[in-house]
N, C-alpha and C positions, 0 to 999 in steps of 0.2 A: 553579595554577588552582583555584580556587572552583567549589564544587559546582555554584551556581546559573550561573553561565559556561560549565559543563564540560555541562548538559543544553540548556542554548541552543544552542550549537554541538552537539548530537548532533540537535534537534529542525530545525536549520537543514541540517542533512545530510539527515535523515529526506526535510524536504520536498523536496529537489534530489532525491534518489533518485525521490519520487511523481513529480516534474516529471519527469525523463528517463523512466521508463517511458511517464508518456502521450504525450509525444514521440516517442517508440517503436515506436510501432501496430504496426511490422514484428516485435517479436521477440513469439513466441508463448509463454504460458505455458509451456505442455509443454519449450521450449528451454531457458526458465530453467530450469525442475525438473532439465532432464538436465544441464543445465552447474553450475549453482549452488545445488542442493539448495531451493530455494525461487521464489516467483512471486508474481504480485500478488496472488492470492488469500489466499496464505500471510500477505501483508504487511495486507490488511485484517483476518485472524482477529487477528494481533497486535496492532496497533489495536484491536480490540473487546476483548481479553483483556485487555487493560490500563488500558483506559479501565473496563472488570469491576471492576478493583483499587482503583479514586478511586472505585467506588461511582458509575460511572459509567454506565447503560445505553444501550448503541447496538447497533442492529440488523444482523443482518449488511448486507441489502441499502445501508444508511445508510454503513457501512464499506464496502464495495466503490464507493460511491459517489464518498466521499472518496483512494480510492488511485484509480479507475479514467478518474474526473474526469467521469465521466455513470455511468448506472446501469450493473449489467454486463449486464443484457439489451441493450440500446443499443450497447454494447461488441462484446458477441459479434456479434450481427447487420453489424454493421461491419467490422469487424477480424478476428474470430477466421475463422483458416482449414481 
């Protein structure tokens, strides 16, 4: 498999994973952290660290936008319990 193959299939995984968590609403950060070491929050700093690396600036609030699929004020007021 080819480079460029092998990050299309990781960036096509990436967004299935954003799409099942918003899907999700039920499972609370804090759950992920204690089962799987990470959460959505986790998953938008990596998003912004990395888009850092392409010389790319994005804001947190902009990144938690893009994992959360509305802002995370809107988030928590909804969902977080």
């Amino acid at each position: 498999m080819d480079d460029n193959t092998k990050k299309e299939l990781q960036s096509a995984a990436f967004e299935r994973l954003i799409k099942h968590l918003r899907e999700r609403k039920d499972v609370q950060n804090i759950d992920l952290m204690n089962l799987a070491g990470f959460c959505r929050n986790c998953l938008s700093k990596w998003y912004r660290e990395e888009a850092s690396k392409k010389g790319i600036d994005i804001s947190d609030p902009d990144a938690r936008k893009h994992v959360y699929g509305m802002s995370y004020t809107e988030w928590k007021e909804k969902y977080q319990k």
